[in-house]
FIPAFI-865619 format. One record per residue: residue in one letter; x negated, y negated, z of N, C-alpha, C, O, CB in turn. Coordinates in steps of 0.1 Angstrom, whole numbers, padded with zeros to 4 digits, always signed. Atoms other than C-alpha are relative to their C-alpha. Glycine has a CB too. Layout:
BEGIN
aXYZXYZXYZXYZXYZ ...
REM end
This chain:
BEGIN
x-0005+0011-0009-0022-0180+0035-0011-0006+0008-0020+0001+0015+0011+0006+0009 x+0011+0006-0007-0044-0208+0049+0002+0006+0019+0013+0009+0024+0001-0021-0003 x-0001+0001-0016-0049-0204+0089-0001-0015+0005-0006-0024-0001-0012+0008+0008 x-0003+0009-0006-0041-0229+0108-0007-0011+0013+0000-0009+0023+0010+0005+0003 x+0010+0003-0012-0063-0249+0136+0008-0018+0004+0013-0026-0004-0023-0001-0007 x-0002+0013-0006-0053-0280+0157-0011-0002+0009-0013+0007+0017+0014-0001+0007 x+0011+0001-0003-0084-0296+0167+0005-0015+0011+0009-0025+0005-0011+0000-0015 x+0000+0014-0005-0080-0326+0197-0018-0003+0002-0029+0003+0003+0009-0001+0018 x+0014+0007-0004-0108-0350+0201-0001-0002-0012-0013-0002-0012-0013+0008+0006 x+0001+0001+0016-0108-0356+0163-0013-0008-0003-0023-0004-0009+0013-0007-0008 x+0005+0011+0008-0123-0389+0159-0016-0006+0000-0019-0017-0005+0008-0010+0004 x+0014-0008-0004-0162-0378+0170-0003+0008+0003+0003+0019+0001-0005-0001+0007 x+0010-0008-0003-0186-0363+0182+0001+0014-0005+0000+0018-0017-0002+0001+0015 x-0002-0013+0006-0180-0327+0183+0009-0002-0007+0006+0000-0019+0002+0011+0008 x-0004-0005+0002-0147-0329+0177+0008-0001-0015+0017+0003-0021+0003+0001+0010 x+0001+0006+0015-0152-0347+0144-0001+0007-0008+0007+0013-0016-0010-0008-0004 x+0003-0015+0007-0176-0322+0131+0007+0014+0000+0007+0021-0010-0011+0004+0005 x-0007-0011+0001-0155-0294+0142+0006+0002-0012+0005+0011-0020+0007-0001+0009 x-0008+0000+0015-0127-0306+0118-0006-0003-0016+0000-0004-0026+0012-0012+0001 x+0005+0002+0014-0151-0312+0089-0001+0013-0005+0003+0017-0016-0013-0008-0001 x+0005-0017+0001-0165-0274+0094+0016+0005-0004+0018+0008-0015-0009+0009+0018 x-0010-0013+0001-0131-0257+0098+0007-0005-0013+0013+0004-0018+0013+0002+0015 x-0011+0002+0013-0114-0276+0064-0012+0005-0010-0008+0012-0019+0009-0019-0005 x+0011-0006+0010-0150-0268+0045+0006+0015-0004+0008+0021-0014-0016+0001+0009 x-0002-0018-0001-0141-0231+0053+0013+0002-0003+0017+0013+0001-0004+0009+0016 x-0016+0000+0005-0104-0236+0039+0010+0002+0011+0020+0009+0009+0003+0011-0011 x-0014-0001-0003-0084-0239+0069+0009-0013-0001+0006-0024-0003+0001+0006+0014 x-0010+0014-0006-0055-0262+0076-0003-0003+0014-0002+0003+0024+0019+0004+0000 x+0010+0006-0013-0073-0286+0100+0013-0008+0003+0019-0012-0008-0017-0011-0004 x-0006+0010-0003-0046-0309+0119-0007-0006+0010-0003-0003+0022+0013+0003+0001 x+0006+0010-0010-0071-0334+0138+0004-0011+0009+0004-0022+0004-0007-0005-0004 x-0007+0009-0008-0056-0350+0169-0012-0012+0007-0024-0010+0010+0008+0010+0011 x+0007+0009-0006-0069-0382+0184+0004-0016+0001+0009-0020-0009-0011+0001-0006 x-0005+0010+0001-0061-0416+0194-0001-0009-0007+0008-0016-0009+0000-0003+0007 x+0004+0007+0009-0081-0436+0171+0006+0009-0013+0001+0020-0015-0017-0002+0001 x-0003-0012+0019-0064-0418+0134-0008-0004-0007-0009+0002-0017+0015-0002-0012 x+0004+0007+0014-0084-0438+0117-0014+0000-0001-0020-0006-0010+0006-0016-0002 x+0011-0007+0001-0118-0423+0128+0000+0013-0002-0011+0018-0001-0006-0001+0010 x+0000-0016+0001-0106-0387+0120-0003+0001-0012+0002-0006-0021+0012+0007+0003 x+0001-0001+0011-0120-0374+0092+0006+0000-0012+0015+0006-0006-0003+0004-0001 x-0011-0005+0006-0099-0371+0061-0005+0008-0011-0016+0013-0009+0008-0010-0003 x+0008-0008+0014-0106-0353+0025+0016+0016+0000+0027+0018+0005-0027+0009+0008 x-0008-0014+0001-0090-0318+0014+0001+0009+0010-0010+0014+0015-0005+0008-0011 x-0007-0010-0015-0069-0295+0046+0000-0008+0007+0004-0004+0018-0007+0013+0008 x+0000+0008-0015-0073-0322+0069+0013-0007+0001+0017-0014-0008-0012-0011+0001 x-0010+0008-0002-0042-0335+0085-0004-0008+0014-0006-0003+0025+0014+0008+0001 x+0004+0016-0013-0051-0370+0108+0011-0006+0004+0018-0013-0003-0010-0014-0007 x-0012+0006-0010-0025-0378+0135-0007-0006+0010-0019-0003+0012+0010+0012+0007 x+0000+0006-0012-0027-0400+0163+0005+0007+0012+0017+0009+0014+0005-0010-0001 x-0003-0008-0013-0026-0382+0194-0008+0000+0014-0019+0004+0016-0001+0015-0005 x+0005+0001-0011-0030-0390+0228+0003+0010+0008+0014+0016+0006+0002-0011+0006 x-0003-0017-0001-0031-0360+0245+0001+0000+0014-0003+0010+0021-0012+0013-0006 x-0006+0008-0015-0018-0378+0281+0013+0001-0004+0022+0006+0003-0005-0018+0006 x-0013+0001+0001+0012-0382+0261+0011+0015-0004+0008+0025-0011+0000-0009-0011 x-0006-0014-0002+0039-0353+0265+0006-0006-0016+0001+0002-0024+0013+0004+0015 x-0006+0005+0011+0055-0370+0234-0009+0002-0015-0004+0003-0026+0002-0014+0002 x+0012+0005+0011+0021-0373+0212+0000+0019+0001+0002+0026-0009-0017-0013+0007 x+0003-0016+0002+0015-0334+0221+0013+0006-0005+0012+0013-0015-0006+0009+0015 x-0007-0005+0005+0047-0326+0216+0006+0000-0018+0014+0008-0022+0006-0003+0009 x-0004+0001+0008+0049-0339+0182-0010+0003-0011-0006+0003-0023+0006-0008+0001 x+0013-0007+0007+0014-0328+0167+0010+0017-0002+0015+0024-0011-0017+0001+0014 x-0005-0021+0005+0028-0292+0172+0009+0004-0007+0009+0015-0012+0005+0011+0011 x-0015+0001+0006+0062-0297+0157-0007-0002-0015-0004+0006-0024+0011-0015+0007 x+0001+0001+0012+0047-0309+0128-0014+0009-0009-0017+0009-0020+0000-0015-0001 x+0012-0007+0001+0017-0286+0127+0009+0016-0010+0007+0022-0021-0008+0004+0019 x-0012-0013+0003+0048-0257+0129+0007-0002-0016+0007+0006-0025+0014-0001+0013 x-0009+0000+0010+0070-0274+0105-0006+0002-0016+0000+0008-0025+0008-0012+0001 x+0004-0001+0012+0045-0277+0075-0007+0012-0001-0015+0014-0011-0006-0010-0005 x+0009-0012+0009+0029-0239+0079+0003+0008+0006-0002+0018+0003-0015+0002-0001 x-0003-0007-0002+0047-0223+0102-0004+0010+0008+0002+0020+0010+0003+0001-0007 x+0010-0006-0010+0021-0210+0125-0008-0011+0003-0009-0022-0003-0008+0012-0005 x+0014+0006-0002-0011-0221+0144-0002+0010+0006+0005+0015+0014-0004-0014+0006 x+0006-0012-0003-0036-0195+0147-0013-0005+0011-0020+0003+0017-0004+0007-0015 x+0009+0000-0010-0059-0215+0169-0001-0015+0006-0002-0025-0001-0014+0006-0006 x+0001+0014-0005-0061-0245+0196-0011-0002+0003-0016+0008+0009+0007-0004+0011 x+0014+0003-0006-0096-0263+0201+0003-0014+0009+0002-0026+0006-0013-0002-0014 x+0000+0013-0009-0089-0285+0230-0015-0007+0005-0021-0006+0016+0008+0003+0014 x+0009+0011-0003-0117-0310+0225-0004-0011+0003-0015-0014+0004-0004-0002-0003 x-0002+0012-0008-0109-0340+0239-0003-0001+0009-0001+0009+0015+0007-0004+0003 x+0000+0000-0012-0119-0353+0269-0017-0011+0001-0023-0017-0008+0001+0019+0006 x+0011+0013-0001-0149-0377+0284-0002+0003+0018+0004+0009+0027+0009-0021-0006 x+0002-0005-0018-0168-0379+0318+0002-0018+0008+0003-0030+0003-0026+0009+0005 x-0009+0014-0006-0156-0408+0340-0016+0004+0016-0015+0012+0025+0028+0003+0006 x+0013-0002-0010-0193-0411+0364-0005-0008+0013-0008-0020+0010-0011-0003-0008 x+0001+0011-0013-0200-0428+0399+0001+0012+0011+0008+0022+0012+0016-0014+0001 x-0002-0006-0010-0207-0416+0428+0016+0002+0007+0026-0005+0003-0009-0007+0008 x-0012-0009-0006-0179-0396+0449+0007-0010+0005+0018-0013+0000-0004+0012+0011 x-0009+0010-0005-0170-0424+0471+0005-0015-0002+0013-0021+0004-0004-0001+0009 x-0003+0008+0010-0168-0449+0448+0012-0003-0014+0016-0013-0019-0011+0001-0002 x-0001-0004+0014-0154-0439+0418+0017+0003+0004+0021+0013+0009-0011+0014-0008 x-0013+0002-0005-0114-0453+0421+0012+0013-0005+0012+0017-0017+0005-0014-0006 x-0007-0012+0002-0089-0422+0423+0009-0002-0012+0011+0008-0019+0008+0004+0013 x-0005+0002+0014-0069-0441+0393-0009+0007-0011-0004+0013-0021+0000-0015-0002 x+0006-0001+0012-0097-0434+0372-0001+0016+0003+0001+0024-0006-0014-0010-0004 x+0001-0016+0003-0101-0397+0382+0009+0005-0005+0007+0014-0013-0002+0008+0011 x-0013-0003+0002-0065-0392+0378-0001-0002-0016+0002+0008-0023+0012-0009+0009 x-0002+0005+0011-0068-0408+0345-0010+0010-0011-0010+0014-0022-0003-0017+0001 x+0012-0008+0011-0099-0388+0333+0007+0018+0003+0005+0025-0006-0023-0004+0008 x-0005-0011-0002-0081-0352+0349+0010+0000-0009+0012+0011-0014+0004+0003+0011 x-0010-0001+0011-0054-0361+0325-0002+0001-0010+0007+0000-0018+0008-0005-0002 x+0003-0002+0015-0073-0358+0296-0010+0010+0001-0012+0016-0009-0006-0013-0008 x+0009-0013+0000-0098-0331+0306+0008+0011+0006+0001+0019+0014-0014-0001+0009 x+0001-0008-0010-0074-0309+0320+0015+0000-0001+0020+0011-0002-0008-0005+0013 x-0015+0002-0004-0035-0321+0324+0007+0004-0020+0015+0013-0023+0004-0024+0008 x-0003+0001+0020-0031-0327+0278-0005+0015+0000+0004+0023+0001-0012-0015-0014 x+0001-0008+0003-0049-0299+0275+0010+0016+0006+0012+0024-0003-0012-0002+0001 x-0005-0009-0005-0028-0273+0297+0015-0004-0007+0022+0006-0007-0003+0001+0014 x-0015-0003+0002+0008-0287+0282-0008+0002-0015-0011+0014-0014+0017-0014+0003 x+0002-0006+0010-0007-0283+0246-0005+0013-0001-0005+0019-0012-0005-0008-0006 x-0001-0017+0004-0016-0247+0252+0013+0005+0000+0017+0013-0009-0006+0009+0011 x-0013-0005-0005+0021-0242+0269+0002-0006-0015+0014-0002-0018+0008-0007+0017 x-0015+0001+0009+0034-0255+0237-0002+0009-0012+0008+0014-0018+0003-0017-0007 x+0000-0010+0006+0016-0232+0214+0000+0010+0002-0002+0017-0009-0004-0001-0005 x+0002-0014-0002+0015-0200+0230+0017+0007-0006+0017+0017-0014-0004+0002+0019 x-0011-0009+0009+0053-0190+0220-0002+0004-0014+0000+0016-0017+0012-0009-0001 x+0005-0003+0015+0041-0193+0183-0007+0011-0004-0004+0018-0014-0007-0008-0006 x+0015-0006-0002+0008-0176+0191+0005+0013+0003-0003+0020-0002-0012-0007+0012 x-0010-0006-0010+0032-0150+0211+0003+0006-0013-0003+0016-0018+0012-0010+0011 x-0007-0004+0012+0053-0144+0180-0004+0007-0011+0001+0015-0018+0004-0008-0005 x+0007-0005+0007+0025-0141+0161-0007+0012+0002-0007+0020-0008-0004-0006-0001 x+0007-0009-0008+0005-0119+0178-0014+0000-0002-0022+0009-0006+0005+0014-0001 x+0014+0001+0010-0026-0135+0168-0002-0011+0006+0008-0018+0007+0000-0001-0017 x+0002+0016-0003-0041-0168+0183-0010-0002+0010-0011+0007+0019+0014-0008+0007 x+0007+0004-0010-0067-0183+0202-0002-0015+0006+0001-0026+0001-0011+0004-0005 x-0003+0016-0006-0073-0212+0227-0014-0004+0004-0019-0002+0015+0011-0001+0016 x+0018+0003-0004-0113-0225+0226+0001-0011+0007+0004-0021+0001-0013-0003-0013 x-0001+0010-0008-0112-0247+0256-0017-0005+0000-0026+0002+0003+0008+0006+0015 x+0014+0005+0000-0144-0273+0253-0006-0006+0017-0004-0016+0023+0000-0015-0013 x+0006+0006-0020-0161-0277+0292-0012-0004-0007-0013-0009-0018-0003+0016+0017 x+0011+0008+0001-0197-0285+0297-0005+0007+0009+0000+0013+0018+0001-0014+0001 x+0009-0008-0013-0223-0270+0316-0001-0008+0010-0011-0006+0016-0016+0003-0003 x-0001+0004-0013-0213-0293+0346+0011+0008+0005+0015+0007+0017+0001-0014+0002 x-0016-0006-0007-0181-0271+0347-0009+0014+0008-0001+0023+0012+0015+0006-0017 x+0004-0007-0005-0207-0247+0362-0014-0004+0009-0020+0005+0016+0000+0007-0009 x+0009+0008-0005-0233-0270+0376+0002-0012+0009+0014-0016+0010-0007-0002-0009 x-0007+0014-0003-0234-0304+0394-0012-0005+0004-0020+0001+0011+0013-0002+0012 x+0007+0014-0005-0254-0337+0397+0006-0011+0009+0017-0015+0007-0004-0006-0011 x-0010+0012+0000-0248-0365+0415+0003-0013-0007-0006-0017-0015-0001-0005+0010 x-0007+0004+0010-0225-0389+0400+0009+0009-0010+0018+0006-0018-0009-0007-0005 x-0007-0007+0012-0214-0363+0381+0014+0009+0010+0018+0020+0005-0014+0013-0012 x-0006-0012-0001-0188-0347+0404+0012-0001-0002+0018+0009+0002-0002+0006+0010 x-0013+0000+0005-0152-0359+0390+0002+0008-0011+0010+0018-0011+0003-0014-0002 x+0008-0003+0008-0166-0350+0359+0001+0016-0002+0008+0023-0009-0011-0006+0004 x+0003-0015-0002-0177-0316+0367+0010+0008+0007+0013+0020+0004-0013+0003+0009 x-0016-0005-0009-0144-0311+0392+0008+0006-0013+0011+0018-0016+0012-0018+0009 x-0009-0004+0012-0123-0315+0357-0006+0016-0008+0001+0026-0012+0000-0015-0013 x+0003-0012+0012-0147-0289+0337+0004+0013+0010+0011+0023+0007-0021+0001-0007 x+0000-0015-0009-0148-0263+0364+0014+0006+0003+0016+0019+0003-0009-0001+0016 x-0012-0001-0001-0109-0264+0372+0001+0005-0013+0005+0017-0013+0007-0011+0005 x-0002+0000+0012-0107-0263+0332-0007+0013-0006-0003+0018-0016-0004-0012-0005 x+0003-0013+0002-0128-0231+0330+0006+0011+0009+0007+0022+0004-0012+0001+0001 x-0004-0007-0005-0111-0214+0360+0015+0005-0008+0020+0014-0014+0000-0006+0013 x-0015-0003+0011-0078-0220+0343+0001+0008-0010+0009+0017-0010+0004-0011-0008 x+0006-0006+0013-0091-0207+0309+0002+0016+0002+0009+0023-0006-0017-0003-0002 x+0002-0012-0001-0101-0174+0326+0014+0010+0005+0015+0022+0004-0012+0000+0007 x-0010-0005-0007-0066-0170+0344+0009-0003-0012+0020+0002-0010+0005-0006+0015 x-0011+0000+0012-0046-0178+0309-0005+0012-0007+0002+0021-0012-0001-0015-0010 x+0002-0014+0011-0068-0152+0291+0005+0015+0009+0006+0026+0004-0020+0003-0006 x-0001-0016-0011-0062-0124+0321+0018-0001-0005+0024+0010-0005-0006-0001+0026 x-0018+0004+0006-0020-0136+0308+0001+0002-0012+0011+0008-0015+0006-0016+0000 x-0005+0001+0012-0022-0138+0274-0009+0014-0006-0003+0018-0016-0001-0016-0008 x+0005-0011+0007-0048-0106+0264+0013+0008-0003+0015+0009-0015-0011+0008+0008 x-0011-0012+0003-0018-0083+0264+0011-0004-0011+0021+0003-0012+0007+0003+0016 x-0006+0005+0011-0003-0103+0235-0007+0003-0011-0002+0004-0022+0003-0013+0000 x+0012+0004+0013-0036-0102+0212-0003-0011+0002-0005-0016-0009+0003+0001-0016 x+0008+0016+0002-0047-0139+0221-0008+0005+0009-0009+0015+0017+0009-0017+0004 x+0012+0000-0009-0074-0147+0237-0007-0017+0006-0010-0026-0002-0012+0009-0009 x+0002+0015-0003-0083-0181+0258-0021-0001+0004-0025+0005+0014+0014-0006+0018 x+0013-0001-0002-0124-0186+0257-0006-0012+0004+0003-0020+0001-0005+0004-0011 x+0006+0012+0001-0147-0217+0266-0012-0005-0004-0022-0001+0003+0002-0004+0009 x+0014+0005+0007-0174-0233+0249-0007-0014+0009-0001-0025+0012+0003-0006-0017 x+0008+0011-0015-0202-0253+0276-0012-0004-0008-0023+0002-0008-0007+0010+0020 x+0009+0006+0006-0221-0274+0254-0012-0007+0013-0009-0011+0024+0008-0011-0010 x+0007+0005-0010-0251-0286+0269-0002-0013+0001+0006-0018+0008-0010+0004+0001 x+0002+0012-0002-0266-0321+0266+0000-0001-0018-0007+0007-0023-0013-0004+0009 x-0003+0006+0016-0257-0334+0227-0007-0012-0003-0009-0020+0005+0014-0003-0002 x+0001+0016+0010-0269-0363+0201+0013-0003+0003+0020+0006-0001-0003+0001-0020 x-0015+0004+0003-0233-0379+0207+0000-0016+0007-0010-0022+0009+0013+0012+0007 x+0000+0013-0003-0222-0411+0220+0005+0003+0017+0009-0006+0023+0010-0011-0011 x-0004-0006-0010-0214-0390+0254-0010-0014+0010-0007-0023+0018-0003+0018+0001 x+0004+0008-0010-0239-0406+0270-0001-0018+0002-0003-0024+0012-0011+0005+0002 x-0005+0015-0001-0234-0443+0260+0014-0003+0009+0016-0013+0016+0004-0005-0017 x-0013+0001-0010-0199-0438+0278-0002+0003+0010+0008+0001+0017+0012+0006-0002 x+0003-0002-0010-0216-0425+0306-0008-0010+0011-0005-0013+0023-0005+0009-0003 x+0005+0016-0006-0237-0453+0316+0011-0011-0001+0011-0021+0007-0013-0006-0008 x-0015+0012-0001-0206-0475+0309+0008+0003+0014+0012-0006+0021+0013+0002-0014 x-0007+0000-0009-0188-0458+0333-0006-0003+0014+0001-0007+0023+0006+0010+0000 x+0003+0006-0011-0215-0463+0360+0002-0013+0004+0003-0017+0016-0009+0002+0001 x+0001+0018-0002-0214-0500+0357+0016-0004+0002+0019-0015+0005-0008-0011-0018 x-0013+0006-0004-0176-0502+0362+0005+0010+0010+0017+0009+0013+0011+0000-0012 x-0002-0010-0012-0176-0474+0391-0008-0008+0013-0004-0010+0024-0006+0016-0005 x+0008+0004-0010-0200-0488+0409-0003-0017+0008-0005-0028+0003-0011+0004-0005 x-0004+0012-0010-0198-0514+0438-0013-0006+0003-0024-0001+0007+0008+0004+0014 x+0012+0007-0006-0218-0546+0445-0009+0005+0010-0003+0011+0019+0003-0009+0005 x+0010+0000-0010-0247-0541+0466+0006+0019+0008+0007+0021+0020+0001-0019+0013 x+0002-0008-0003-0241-0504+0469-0009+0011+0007-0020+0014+0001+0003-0001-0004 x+0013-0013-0003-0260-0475+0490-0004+0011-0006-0010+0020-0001+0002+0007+0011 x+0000-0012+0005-0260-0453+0465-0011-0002-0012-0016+0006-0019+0014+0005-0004 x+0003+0009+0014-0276-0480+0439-0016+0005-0002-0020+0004-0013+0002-0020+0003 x+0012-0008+0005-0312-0462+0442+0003+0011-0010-0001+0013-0021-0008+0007+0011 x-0004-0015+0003-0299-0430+0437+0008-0003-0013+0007+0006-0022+0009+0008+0011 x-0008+0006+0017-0277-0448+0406-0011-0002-0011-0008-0001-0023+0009-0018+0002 x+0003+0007+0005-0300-0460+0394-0009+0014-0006-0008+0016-0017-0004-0014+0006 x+0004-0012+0008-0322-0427+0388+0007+0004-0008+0005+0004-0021-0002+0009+0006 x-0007-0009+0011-0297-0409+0377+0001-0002-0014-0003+0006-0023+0013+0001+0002 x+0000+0009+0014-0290-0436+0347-0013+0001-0008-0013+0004-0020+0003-0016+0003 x+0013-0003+0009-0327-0434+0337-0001+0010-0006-0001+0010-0018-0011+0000+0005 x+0002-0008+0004-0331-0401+0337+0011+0005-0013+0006+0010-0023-0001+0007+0010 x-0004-0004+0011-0297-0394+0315-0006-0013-0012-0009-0009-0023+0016+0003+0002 x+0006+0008+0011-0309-0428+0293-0014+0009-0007-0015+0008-0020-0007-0017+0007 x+0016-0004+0003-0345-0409+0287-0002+0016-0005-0012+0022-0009-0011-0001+0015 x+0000-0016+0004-0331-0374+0280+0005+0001-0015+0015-0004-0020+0010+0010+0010 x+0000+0000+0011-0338-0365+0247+0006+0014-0003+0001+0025-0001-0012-0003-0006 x-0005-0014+0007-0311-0338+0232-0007+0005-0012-0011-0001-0023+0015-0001-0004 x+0002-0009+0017-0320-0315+0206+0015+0003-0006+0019+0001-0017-0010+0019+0001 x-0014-0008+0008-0284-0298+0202+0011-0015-0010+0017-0025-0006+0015+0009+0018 x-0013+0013+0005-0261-0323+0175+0015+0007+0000+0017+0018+0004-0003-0009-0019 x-0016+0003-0003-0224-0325+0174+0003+0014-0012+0012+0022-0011+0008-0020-0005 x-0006-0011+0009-0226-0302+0141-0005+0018+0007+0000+0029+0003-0007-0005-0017 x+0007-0013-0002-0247-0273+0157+0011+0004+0006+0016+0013-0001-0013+0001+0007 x-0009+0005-0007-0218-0278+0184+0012+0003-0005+0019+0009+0003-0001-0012+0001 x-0007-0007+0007-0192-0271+0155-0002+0016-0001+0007+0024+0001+0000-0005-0010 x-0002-0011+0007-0204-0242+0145-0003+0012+0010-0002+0024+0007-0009+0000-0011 x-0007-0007-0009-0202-0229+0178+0014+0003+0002+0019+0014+0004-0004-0004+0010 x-0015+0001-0002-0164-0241+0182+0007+0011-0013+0018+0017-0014+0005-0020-0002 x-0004-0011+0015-0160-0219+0149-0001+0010+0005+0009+0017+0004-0009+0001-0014 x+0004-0016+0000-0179-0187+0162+0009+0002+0012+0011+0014+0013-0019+0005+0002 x-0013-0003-0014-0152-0189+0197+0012-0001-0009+0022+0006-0006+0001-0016+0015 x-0016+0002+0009-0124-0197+0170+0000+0013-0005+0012+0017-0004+0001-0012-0016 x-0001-0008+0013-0131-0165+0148-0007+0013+0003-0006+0022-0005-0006-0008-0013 x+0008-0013-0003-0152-0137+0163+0011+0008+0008+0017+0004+0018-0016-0002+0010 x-0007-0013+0002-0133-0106+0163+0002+0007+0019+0012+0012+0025-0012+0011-0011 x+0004-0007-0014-0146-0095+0199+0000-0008+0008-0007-0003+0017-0011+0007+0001 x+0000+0017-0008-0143-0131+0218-0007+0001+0006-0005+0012+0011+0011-0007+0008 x+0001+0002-0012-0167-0140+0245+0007-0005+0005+0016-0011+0000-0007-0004+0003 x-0012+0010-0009-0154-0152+0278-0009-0018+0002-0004-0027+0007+0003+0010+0022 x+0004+0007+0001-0179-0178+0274-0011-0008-0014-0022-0003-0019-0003+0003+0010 x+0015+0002+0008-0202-0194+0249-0008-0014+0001-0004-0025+0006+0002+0002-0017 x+0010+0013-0003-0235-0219+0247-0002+0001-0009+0000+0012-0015-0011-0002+0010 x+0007+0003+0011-0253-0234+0218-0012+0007+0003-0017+0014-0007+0000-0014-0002 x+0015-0004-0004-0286-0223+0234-0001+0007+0012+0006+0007+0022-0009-0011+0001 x-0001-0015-0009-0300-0195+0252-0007-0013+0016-0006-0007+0026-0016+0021-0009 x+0002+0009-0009-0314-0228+0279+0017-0003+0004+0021+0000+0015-0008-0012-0006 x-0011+0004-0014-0277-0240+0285+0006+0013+0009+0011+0014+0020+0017-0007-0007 x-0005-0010-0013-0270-0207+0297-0006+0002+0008+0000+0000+0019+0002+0013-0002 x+0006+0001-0007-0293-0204+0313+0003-0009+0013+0006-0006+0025-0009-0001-0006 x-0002+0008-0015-0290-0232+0335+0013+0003+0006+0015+0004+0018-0001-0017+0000 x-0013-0001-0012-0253-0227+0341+0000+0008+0003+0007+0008+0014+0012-0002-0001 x+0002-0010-0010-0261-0192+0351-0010+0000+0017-0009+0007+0027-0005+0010-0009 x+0003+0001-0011-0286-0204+0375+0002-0009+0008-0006-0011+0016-0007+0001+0002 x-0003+0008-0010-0268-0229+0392+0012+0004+0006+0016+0000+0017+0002-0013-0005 x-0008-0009-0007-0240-0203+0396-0003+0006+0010+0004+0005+0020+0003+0008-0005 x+0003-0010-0007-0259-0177+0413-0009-0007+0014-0009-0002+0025-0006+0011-0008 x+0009+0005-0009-0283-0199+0430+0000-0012+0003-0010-0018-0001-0011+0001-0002 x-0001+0014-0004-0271-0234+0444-0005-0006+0007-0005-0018+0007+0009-0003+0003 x+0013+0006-0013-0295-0238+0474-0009-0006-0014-0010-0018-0016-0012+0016+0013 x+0014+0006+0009-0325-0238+0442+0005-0010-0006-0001-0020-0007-0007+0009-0011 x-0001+0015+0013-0304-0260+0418+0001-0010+0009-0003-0021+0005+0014-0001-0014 x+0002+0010-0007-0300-0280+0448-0012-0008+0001-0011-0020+0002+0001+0004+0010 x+0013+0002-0004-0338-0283+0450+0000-0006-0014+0001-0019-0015-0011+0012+0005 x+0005+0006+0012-0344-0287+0414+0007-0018-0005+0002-0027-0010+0004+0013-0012 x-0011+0013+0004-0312-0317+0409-0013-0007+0012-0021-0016+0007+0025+0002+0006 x+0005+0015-0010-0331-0337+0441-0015-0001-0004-0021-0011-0004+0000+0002+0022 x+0013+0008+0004-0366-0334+0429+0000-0007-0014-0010-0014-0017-0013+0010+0000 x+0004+0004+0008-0358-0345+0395+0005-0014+0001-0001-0023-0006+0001+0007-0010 x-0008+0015-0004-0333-0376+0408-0015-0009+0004-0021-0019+0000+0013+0003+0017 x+0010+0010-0005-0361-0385+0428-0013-0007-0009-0019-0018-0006-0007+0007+0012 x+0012+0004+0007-0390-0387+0400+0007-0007-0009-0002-0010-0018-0009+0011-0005 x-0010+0006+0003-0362-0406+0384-0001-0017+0003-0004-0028-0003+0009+0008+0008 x+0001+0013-0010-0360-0428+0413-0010-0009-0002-0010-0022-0003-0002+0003+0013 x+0015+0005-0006-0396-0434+0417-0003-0010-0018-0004-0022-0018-0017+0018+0005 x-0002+0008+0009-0396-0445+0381+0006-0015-0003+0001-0025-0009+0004+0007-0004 x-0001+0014-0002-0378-0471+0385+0001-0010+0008+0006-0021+0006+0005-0003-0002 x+0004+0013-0013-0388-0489+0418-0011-0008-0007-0016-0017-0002-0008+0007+0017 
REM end
């Protein structure tokens, strides 16, 4: 019997590659996403439209996930996007709007598969954060608000559901090849207000993410979302690279330094582009 994976975020980046990897390896992929028609398709892959704001759209991915196999043995909630602008700027519509997709979709599509998962006695929930869900820049803190709530959560669903055999884990990708950051600079330019005080400090930030060159791509990225799907012994966390842990371990323990480190690199940033 195939296993079962419902993958959101389908129609890129990671959560593209994800579903290419998990149907390679023969499971039944059902890839959610609002665009259907960027989800991959080929052999195990099932491509739905799914907005994962909608109680209707989640509710009917799983229904039909259930009805054609009768299980799902694992949720990869990878959807989600950073919405960027300084704190006092950045309209509470749009936070609301970006919490409901990093954070609101993802918590009723766990609630809808855990009974199954429950029944089964078998299931896992790889929730996708980001190493701001343990860190923070500025501009980045709506953003980083959603990941870090979205890992707290995580860790208080798995302290609930261990005593079934599931297990809820999160994967904190670091900086990616993806189109993350093309939507990131978009969002500054529609967050941000004429003749603002913040517009130096904007204006670094934007360089510096324009000029940062990732190494990690979207597939390496999969084959993390795989090793949280399927390792026997779950971490409560995982990173692509022994650097993202790193940093989000030392911006945990030590927020005065990453303090220091975030303002001197803003500023050489800055200075760049005066």
């Amino acid at each position: 019997m195939k296993k079962v994976v419902l993958i959101t975020g389908a129609s890129s980046g990671m959560g593209a590659a994800a579903v290419k990897l998990f149907a390679d390896k023969g499971w039944s992929v059902y890839g959610g996403a609002r665009r259907q028609e960027k989800i991959p398709t080929g052999p195990n892959l099932h491509a739905i439209r799914v907005d994962i704001t909608s109680s209707v759209d989640n509710q009917a991915v799983v229904d039909q996930a259930l009805q054609e196999n009768h299980r799902i043995d694992v949720l990869i909630n990878a959807a989600g996007y950073g919405e960027y602008g300084v704190v006092e700027e950045v309209a509470i519509e749009a936070v609301k709007k970006e919490f409901a997709t990093n954070l609101f979709g993802v918590m009723q599509l766990t609630q809808l598969v855990l009974p199954t998962m429950r029944a089964q006695k078998v299931g896992r929930i790889v929730n996708i954060s980001s190493g701001m869900g343990s860190s923070y820049m500025p501009t980045g803190g709506y953003y980083g608000a959603s990941k870090a709530a979205l890992q707290y959560w995580s860790d208080t669903l798995n302290a609930e559901i261990t005593p079934f055999g599931l297990r809820s884990v999160v994967v904190q990708p670091g900086a990616t090849q993806s189109a993350f950051i093309d939507h990131m600079v978009a969002s500054f330019d529609r967050n941000t207000h004429a003749g603002s005080p913040y517009a130096r400090q904007l204006a670094g930030v934007m360089t510096m993410s324009k000029n940062y060159q990732a190494i990690a791509t979207v597939e390496d990225l999969a084959r993390v979302f795989y090793r949280a799907a399927t390792e026997k012994r779950p971490k409560r966390r995982y990173f692509n690279s022994l650097s993202d842990r790193l940093s989000a371990n030392f911006a945990q323990r030590f927020p005065g330094l990453w303090r220091v480190v975030i303002d001197r690199m803003t500023r050489g940033w800055q200075k760049a582009t005066d």
